[in-house]
NUBA-294936 format. One record per residue (C-alpha): x, y, z; residue in three letters. Coordinates in nm, 4 decimals, decimal comma. Layout:
<nodes>
<X:X&Y:Y&Z:Z&keba:ALA>
...
</nodes>
This chain:
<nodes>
<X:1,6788&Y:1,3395&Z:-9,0468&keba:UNK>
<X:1,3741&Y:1,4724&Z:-9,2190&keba:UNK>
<X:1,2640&Y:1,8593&Z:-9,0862&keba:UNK>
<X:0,8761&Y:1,7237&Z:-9,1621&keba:UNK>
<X:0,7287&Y:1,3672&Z:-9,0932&keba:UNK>
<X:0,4797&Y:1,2988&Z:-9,3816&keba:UNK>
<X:0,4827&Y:0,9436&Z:-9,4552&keba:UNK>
<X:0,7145&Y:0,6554&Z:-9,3998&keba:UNK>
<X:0,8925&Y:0,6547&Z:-9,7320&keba:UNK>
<X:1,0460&Y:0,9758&Z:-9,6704&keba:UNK>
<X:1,2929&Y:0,8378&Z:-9,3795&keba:UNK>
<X:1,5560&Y:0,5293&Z:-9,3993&keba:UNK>
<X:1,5533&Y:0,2251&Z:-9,2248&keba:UNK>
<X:1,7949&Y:0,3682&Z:-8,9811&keba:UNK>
<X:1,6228&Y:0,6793&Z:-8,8625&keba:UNK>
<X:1,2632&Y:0,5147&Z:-8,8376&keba:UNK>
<X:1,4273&Y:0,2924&Z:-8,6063&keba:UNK>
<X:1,5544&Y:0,5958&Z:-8,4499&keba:UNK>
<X:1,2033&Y:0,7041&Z:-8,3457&keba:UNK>
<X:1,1083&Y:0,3187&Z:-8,2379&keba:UNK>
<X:1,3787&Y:0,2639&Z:-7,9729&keba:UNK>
<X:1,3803&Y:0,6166&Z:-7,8486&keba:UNK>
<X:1,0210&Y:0,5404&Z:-7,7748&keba:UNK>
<X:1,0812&Y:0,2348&Z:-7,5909&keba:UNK>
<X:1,3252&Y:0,4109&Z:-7,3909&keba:UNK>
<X:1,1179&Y:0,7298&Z:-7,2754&keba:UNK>
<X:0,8337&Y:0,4266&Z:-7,2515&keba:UNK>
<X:1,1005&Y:0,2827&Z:-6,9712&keba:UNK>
<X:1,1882&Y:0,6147&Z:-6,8076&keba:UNK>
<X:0,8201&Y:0,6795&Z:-6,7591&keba:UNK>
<X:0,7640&Y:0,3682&Z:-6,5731&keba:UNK>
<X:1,0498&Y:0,4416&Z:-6,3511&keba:UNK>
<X:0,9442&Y:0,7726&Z:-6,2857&keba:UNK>
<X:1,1825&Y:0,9668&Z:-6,5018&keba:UNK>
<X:1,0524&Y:1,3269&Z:-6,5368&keba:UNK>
<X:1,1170&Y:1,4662&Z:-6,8781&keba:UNK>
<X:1,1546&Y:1,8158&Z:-6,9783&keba:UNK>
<X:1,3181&Y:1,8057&Z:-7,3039&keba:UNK>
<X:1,0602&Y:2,0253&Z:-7,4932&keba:UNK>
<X:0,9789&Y:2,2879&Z:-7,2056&keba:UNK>
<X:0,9575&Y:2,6514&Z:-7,3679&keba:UNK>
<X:0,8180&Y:2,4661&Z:-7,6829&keba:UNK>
<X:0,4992&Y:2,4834&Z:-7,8227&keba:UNK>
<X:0,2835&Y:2,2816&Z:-8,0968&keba:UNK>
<X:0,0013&Y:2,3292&Z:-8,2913&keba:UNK>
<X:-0,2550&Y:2,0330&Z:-8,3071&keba:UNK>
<X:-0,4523&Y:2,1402&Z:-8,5952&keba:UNK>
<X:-0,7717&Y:1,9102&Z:-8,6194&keba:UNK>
<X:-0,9722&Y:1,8933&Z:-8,9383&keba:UNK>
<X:-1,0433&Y:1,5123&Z:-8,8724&keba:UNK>
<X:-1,1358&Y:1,4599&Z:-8,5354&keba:UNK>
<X:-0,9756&Y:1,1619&Z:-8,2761&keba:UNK>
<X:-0,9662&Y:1,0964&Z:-7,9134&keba:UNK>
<X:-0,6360&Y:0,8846&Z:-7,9362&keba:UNK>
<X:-0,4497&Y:1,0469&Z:-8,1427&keba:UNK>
<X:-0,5741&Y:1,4009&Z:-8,0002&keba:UNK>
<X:-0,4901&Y:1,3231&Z:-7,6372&keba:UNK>
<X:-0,1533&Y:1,0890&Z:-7,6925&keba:UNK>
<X:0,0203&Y:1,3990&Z:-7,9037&keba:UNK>
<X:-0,0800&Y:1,6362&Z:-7,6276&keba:UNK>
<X:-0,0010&Y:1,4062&Z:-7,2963&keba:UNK>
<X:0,3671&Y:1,3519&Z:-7,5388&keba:UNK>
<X:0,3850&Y:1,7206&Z:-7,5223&keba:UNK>
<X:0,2993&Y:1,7818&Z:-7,1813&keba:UNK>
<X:0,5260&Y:1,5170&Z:-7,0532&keba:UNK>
<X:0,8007&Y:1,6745&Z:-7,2300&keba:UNK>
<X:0,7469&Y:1,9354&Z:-7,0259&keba:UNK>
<X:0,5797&Y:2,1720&Z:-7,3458&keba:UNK>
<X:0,2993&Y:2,3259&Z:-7,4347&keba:UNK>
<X:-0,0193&Y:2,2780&Z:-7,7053&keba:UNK>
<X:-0,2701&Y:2,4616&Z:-7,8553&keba:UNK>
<X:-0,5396&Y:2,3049&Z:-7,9668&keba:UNK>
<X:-0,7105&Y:2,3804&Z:-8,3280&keba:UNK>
<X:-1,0239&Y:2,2164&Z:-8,4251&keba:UNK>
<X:-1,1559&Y:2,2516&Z:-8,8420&keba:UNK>
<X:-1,3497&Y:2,5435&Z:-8,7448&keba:UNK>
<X:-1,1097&Y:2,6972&Z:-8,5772&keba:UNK>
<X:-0,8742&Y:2,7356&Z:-8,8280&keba:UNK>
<X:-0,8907&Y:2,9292&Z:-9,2224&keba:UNK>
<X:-0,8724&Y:2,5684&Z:-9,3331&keba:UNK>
<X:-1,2524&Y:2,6327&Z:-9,3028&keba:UNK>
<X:-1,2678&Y:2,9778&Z:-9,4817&keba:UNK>
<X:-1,0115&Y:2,8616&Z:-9,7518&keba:UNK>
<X:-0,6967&Y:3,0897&Z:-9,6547&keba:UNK>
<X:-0,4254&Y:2,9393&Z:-9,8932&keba:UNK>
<X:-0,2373&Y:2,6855&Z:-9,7148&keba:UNK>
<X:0,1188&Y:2,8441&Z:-9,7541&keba:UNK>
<X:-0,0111&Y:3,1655&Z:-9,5995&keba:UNK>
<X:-0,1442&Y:2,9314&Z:-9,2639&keba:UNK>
<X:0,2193&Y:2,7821&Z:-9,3040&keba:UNK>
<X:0,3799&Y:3,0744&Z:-9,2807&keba:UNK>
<X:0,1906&Y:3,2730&Z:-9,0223&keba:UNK>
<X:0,1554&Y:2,9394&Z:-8,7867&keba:UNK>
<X:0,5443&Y:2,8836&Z:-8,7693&keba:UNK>
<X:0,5658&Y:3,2542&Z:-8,6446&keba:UNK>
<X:0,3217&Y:3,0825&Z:-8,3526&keba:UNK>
<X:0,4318&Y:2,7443&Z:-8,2844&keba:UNK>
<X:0,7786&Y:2,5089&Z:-8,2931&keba:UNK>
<X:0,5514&Y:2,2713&Z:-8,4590&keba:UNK>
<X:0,2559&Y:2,1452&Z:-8,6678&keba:UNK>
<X:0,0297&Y:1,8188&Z:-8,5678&keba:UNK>
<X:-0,2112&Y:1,7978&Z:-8,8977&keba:UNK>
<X:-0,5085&Y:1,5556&Z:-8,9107&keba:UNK>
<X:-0,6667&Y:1,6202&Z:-9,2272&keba:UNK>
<X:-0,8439&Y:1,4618&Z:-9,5444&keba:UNK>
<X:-0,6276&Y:1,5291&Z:-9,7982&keba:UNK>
<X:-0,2082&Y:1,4509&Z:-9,8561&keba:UNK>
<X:-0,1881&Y:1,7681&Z:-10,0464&keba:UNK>
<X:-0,2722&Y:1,9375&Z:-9,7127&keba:UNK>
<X:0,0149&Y:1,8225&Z:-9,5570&keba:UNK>
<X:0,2264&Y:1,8598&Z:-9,8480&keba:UNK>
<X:0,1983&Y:2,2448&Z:-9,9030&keba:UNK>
<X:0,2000&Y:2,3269&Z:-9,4731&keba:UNK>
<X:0,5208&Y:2,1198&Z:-9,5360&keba:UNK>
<X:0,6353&Y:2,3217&Z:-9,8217&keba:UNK>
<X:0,5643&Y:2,6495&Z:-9,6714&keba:UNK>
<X:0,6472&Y:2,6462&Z:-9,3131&keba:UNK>
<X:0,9481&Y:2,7442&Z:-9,0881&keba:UNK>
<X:0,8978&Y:2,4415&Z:-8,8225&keba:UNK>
<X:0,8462&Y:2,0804&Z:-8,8330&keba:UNK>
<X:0,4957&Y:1,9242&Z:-8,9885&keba:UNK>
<X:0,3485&Y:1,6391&Z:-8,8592&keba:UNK>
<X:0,1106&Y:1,4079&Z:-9,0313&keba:UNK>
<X:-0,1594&Y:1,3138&Z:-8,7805&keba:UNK>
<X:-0,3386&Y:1,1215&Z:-9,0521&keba:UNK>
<X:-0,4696&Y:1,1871&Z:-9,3740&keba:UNK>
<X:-0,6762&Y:0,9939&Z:-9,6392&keba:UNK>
<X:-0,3713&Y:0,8468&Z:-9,7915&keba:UNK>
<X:-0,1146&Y:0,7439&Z:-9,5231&keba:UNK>
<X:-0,1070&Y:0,7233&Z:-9,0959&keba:UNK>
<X:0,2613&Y:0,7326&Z:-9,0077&keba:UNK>
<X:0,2632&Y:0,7774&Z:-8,6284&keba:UNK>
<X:-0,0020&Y:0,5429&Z:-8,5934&keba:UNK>
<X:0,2410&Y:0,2370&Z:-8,8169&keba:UNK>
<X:0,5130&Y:0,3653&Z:-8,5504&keba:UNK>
<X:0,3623&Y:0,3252&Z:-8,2869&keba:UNK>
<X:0,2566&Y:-0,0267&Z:-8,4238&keba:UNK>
<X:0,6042&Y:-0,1333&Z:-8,4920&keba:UNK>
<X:0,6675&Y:-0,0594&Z:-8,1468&keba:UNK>
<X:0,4077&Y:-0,2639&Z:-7,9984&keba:UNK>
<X:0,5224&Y:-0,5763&Z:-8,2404&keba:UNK>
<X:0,8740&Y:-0,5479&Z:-8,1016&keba:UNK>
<X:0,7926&Y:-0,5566&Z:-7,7498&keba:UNK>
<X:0,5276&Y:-0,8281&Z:-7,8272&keba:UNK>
<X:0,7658&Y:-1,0354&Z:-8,0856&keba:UNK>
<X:1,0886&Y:-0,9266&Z:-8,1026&keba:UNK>
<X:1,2836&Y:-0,8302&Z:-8,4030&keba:UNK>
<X:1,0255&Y:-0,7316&Z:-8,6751&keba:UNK>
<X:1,2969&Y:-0,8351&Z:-8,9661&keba:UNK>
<X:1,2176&Y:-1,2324&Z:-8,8336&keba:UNK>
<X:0,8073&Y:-1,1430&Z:-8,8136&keba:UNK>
<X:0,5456&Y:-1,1902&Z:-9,1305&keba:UNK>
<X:0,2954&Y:-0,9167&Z:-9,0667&keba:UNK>
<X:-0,0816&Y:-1,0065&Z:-9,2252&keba:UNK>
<X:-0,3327&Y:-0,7224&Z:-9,2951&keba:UNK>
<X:-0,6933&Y:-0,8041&Z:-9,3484&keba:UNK>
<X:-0,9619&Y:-0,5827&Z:-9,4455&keba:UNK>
<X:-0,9267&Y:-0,2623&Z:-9,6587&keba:UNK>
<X:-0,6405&Y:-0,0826&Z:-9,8524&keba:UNK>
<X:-0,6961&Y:0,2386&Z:-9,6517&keba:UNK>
<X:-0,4561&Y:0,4911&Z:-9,5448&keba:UNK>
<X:-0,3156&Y:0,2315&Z:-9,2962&keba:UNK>
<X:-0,2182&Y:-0,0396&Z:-9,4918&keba:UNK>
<X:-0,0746&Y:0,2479&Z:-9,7205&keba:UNK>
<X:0,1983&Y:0,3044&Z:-9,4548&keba:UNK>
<X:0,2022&Y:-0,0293&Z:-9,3443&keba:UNK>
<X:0,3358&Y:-0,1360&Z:-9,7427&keba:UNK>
<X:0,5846&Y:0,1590&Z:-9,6614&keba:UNK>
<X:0,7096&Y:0,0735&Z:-9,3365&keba:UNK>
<X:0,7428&Y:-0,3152&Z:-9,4702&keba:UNK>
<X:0,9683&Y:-0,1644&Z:-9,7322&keba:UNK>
<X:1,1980&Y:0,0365&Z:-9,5332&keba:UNK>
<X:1,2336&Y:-0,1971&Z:-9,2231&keba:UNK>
<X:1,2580&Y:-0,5191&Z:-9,4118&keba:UNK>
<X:0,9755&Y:-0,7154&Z:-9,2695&keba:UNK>
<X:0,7492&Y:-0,9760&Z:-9,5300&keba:UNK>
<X:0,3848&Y:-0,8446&Z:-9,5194&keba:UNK>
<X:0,0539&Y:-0,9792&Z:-9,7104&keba:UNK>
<X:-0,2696&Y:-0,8158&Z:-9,7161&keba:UNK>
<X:-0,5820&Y:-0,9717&Z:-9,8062&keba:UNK>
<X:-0,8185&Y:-0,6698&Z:-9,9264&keba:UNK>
<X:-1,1439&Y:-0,7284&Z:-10,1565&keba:UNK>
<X:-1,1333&Y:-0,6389&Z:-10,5288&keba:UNK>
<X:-1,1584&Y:-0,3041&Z:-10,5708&keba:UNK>
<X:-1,0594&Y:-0,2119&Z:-10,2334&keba:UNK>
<X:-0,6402&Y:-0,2269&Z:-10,2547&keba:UNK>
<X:-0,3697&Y:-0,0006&Z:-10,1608&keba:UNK>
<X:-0,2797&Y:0,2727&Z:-10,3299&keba:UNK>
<X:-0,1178&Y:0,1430&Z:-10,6493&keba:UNK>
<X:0,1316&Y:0,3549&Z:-10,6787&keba:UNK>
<X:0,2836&Y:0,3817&Z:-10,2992&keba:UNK>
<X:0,2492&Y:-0,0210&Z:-10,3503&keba:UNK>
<X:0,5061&Y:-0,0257&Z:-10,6577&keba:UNK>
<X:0,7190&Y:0,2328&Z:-10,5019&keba:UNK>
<X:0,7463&Y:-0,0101&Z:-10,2102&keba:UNK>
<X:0,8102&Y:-0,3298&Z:-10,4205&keba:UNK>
<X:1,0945&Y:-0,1484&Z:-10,5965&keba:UNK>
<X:1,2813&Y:-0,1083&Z:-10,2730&keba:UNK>
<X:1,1499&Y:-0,4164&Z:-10,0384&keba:UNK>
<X:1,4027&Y:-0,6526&Z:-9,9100&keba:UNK>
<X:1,1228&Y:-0,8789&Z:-9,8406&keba:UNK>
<X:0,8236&Y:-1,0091&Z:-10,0044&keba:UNK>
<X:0,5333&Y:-0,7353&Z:-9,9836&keba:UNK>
<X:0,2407&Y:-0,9860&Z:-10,1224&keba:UNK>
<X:-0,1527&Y:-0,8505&Z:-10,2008&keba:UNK>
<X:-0,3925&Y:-1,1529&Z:-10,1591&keba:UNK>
<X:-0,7863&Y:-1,1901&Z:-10,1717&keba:UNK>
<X:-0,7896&Y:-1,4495&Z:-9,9235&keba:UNK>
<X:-0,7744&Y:-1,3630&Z:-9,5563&keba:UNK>
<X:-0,7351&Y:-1,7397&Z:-9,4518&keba:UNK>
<X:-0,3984&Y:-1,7072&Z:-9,6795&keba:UNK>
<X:-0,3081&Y:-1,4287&Z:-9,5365&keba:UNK>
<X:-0,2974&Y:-1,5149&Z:-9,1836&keba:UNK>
<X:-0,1668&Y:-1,8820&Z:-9,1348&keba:UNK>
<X:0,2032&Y:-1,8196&Z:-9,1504&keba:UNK>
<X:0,1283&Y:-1,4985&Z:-9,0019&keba:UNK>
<X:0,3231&Y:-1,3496&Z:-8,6639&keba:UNK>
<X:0,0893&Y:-1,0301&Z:-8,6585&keba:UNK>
<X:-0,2846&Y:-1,0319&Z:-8,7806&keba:UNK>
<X:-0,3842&Y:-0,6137&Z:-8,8307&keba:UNK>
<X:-0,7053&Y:-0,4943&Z:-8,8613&keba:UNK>
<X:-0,8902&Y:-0,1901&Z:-8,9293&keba:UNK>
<X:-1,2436&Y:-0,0217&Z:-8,9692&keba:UNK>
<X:-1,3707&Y:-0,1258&Z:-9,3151&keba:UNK>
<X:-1,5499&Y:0,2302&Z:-9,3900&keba:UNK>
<X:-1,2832&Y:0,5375&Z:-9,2203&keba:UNK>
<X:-1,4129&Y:0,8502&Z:-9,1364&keba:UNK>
<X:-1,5559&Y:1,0072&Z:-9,4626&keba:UNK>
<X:-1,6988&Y:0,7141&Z:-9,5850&keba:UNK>
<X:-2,0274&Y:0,6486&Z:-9,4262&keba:UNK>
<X:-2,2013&Y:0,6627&Z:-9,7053&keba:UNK>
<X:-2,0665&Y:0,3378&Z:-9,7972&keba:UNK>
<X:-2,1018&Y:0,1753&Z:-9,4949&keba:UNK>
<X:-2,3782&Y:-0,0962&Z:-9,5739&keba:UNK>
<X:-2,1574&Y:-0,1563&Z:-9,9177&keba:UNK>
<X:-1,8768&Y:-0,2045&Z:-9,7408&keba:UNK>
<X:-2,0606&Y:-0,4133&Z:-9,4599&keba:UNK>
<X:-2,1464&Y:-0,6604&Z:-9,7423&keba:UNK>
<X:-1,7895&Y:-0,6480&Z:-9,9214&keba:UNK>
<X:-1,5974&Y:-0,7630&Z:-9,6235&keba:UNK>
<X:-1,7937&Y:-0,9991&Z:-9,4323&keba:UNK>
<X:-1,5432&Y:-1,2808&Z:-9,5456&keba:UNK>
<X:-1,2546&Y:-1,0200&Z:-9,3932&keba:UNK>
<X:-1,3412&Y:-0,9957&Z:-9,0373&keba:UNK>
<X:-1,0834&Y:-1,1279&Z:-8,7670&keba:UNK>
<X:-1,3169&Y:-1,4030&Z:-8,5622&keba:UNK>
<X:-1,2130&Y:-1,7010&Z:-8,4037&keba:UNK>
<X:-1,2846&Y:-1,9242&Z:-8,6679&keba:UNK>
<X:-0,9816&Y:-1,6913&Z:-8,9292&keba:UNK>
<X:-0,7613&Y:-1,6844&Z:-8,5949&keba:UNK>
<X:-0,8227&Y:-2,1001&Z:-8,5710&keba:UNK>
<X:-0,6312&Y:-2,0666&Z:-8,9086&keba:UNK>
<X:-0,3269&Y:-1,8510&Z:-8,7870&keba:UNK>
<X:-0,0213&Y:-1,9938&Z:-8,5745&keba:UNK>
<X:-0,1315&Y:-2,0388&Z:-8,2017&keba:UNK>
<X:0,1689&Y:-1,7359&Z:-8,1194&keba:UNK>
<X:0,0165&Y:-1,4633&Z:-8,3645&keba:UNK>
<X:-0,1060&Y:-1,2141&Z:-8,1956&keba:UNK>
<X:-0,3896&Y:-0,9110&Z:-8,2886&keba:UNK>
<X:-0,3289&Y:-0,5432&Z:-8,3509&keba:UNK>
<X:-0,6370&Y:-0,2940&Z:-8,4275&keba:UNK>
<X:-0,5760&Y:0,0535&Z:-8,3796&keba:UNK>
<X:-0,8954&Y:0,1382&Z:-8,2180&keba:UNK>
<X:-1,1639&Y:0,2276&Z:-8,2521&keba:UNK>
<X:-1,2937&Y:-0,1013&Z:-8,2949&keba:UNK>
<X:-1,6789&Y:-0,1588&Z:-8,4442&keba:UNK>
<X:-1,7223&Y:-0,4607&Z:-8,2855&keba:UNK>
<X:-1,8834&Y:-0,7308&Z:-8,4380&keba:UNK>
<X:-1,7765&Y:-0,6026&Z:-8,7856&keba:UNK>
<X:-1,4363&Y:-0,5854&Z:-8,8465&keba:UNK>
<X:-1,3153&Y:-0,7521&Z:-8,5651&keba:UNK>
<X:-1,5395&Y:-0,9623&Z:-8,2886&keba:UNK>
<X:-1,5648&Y:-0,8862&Z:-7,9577&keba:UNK>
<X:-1,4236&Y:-1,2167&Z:-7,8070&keba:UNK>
<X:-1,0975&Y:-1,1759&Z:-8,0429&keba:UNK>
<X:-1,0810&Y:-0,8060&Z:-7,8839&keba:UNK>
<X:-1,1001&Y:-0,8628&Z:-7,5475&keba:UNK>
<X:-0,8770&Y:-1,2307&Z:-7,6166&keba:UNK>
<X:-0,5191&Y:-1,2092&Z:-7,4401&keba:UNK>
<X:-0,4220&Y:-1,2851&Z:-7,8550&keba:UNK>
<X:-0,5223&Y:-0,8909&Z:-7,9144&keba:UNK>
<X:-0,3035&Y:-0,5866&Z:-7,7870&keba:UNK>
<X:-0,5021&Y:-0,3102&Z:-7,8859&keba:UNK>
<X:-0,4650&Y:-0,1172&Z:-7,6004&keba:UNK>
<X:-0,1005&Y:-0,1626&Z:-7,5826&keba:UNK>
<X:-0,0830&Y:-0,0077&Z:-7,9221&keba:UNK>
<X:-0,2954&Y:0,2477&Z:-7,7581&keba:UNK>
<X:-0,0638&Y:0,3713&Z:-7,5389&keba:UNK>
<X:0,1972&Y:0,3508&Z:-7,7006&keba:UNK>
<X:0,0992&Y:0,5844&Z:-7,9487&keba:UNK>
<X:0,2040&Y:0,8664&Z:-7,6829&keba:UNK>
<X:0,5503&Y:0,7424&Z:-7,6387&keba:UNK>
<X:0,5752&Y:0,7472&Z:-7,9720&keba:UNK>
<X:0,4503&Y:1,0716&Z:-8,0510&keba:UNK>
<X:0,7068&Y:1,1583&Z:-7,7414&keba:UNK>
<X:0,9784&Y:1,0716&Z:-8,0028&keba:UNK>
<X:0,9062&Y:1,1518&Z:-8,3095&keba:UNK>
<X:0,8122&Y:1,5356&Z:-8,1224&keba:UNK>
<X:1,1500&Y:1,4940&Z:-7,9508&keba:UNK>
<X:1,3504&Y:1,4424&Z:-8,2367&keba:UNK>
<X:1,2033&Y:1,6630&Z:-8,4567&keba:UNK>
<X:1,1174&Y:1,9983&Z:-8,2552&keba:UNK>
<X:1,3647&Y:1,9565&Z:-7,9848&keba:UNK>
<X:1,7170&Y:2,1616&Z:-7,9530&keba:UNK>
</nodes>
């Protein structure tokens, strides 16, 4: 397996499912009151330029109910701020730490920690791909759906970092995805051909979201303006009025499909508050289970 996780592509099929039933399994031991202590004497570094309350406080309840430790690093905190080359943070942090949790702006961040240090990195998020978060997704589909090879996955909304890792994840795993995301607002091309090149299954990019969703198991949503693009907020607001996940687009879906949004939710933009709080949306599942996730992908990559 991979030393660093920093997107999707970089594992096979086999060890990304790897990570999805070990996390259904610590998921199982928690509820039965398993105590874990696989990580005690370890220690990672959450290192924060972007900040989160989810993903923030799932990677360090993972940690702490492996029995380990974190230290928490906001922006500020860090040289990121003062522009310290990246491979000397690398190289001083994995003298620190028996692991790096990065939530940053760009790839190229994650890339050179990568590069340059000693101990595991882990993307948190960055502009151009979520990882953990698809993960923990997948997870949530399985337990919700069953075998995600049999499932036809539908993004709406905007080619953001999610759907990014989304087109990977369809690619590796074999599962048939469509988004529907405005003109001039698609995945990155490039991670989008890569993907194509090695899909088992149709990986389709549509304008309509009505087309999108009525053979569609899983409906995904997301914020249509992510955290650095405020300024193009009331843009966007106009752009994707057609794209938000209501009633009337769900009327147009099988009866069985069910809702994932990875929180937070604007609601009454991209998704409406009566789809949210439906028994058709499990948002909050995917919630949680963003920490057992982030219990096995920690497990498997900083434990002994």
């Amino acid at each position: 397996m991979q030393t660093h996780l920093k997107s999707l592509h970089d594992f096979t099929k086999e060890e990304l499912v790897t990570f999805i039933t070990r996390a259904i399994t610590l998921k199982t031991e928690r509820q039965q009151g398993v105590v874990h202590q696989q990580l005690s004497g370890k220690t990672i570094g959450l290192i924060f330029e972007k900040p989160s309350t989810r993903t923030r406080v799932s990677f360090e309840a993972a940690m702490y109910g492996l029995g380990g430790q974190v230290i928490f690093l906001s922006g500020r905190d860090t040289q990121l701020a003062r522009s310290e080359p990246l491979k000397d943070m690398a190289r001083v942090m994995a003298r620190y730490v028996d692991g790096m949790v990065v939530r940053t702006f760009g790839q190229n961040v994650v890339e050179e920690l990568a590069t340059y240090s000693d101990v595991p990195v882990i993307n948190a998020l960055t502009d151009l791909h979520h990882p953990c978060q698809i993960l923990s997704d997948i997870m949530t589909v399985i337990e919700k759906k069953g075998a995600i090879e049999d499932l036809k996955i539908a993004w709406v909304g905007d080619g953001n970092n999610m759907a990014n890792s989304w087109i990977q994840a369809a690619s590796r795993l074999g599962f048939e995805l469509i988004l529907a995301c405005p003109e001039g607002y698609d995945p990155n091309p490039e991670i989008l051909t890569t993907a194509l090149a090695h899909a088992s299954k149709p990986i389709t990019l549509l304008r309509d979201p009505v087309e999108a969703v009525k053979e569609a198991d899983v409906i995904n949503v997301d914020v249509w303006a992510s955290m650095g693009q405020e300024s193009e907020q009331d843009k966007r607001l106009a752009v994707f009025q057609s794209y938000q996940v209501n009633d009337q687009l769900l009327a147009r879906a099988p009866e069985t499909a069910i809702v994932l949004h990875c929180l937070p939710a604007h609601r009454g933009e991209e998704i409406t508050d009566e789809v949210l709080e439906s028994p058709r949306c499990v948002a909050f599942d995917q919630a949680e289970n963003k920490m057992h996730m982030h219990k096995a992908i920690l497990e498997q990559l900083i434990g002994d």
